[in-house]
C-alpha positions as CSV (number, residue, x, y, z in Angstrom):
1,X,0.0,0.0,0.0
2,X,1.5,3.2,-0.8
3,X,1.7,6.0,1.7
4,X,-0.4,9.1,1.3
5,X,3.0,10.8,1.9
6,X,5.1,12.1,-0.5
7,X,9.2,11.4,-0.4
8,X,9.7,15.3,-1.2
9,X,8.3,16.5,2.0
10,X,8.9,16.1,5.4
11,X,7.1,12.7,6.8
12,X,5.7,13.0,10.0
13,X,3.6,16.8,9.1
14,X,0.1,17.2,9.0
15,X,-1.6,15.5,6.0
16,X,-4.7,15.0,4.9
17,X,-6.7,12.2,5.6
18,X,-9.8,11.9,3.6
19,X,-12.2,8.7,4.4
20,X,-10.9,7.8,7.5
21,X,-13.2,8.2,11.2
22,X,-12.7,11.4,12.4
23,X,-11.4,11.8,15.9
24,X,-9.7,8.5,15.5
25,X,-6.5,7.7,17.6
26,X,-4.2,5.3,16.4
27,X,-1.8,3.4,19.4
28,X,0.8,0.8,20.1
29,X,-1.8,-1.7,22.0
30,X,1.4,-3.6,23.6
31,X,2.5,0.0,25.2
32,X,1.7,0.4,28.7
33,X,2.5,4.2,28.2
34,X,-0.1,4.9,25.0
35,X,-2.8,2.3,26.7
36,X,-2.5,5.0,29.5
37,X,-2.8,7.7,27.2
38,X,-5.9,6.5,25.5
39,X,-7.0,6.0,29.0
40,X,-6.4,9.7,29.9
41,X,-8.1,11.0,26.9
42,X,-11.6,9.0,28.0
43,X,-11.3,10.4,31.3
44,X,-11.4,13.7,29.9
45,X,-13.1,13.3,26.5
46,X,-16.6,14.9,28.0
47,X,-18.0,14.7,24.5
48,X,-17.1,10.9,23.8
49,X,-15.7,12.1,20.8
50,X,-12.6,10.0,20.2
51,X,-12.2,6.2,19.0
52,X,-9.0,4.1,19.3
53,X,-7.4,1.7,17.2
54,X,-4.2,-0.1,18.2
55,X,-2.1,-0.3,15.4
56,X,-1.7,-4.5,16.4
57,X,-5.2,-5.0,15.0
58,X,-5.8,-5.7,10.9
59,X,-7.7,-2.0,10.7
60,X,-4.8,-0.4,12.4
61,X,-1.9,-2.2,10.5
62,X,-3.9,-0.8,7.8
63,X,-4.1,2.3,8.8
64,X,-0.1,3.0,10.1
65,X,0.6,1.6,6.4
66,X,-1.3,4.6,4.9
67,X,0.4,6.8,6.8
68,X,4.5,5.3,6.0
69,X,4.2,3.8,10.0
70,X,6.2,0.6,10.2
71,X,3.0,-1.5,12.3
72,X,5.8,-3.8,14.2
73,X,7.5,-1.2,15.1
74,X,5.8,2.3,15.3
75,X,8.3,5.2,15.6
76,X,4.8,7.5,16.2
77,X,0.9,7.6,16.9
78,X,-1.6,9.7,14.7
79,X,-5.0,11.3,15.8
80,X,-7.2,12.3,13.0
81,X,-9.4,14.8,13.6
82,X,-11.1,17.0,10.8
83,X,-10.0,15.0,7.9
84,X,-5.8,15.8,9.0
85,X,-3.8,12.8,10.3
86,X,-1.5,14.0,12.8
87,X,1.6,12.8,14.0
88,X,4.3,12.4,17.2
89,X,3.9,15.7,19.0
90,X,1.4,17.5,17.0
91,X,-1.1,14.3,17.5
92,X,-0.8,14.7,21.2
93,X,-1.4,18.5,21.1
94,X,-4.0,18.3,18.8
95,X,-5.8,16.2,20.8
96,X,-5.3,17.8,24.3
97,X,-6.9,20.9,22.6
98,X,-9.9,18.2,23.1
99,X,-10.1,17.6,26.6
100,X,-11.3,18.9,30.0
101,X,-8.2,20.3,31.9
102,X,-5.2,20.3,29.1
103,X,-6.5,22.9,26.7
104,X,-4.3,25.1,27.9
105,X,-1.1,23.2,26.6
106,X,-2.1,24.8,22.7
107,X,0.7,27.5,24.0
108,X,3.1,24.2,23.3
109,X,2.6,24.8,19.4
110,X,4.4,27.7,19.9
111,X,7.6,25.8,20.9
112,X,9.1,24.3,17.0
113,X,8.0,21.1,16.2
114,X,11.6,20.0,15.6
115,X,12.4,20.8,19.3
116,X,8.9,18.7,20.3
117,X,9.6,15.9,18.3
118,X,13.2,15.3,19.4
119,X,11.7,15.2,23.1
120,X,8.3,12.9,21.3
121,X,11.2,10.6,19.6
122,X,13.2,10.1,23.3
123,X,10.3,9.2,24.7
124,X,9.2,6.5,21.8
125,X,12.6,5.0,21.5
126,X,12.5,4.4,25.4
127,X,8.9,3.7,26.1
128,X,8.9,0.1,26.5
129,X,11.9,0.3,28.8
130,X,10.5,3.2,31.1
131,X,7.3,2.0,30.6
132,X,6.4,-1.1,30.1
133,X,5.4,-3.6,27.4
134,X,2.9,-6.1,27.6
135,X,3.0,-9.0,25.0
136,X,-0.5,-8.7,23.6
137,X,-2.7,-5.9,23.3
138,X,-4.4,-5.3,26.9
139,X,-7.8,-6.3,27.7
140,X,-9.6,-2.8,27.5
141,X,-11.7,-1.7,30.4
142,X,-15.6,-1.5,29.3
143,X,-15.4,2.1,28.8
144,X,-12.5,1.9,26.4
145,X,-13.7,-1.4,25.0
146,X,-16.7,0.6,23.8
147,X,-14.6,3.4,22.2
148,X,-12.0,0.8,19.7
149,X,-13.0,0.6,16.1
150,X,-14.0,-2.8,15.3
151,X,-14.0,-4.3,12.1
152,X,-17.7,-3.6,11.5
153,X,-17.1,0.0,12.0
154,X,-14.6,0.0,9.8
155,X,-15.6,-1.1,6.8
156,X,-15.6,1.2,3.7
157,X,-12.5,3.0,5.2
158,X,-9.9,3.6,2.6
């Protein structure tokens, strides 16, 4: 599958992302960091707003392979929302601009994404050690369970 990408720019930048669910979350199900992320977002996603889909699943293999993310080894996450896929820092941001309590950190745009990515990249390379890896995606709690993207859902995705 090719990636909606093109080699002459640079590859993690906001693109668009025409077809896919909107307010979609793509995660490294395995990571105990980004399961605790997505966990976060419910919490504070007062709208209900945002779907998950870990990138260990067929739609989300799918998905990272759209996007030029290697699935067995994901180097970043990507939110979705209006139609723009997202990526390392500016997914994160994007999102918090979302949620009860963290809408303040849209003043972090102002700090170049070079600078947030090279802290976003530290992170990812290190997240299994600091964090934790589990060897299968974790069994989501009902609330989160109700919030993945199952295959039924989606179908007719590009």
């Amino acid at each position: 599958m090719k990636p909606c990408f093109s080699d002459a720019r640079p590859r993690w930048i906001p693109q668009a992302a025409p077809g896919w669910t909107d307010h979609l979350i793509l995660f490294d199900g395995v990571c105990v960091l980004c399961t605790s992320w997505t966990r976060f977002i419910i919490r504070r996603d007062e709208a209900g707003r945002f779907r998950f889909v870990s990138i260990q699943s067929p739609q989300g293999r799918r998905l990272a392979e759209v996007f030029g993310i290697d699935p067995d080894n994901p180097q970043t996450n990507a939110a979705i929302l209006d139609g723009v896929a997202y990526f390392k820092s500016d997914a994160a941001l994007m999102v918090m601009r979302h949620l009860r309590g963290v809408r303040w950190t849209r003043v972090l745009t102002l700090v170049p994404r070079g600078l947030r990515d090279k802290l976003y990249d530290l992170i990812a390379r290190n997240r299994y050690a600091w964090f934790g890896r589990d060897e299968a995606c974790l069994l989501p709690t009902p609330e989160l369970a109700a919030r993945l993207l199952d295959r039924s859902q989606q179908e007719g995705s590009p």
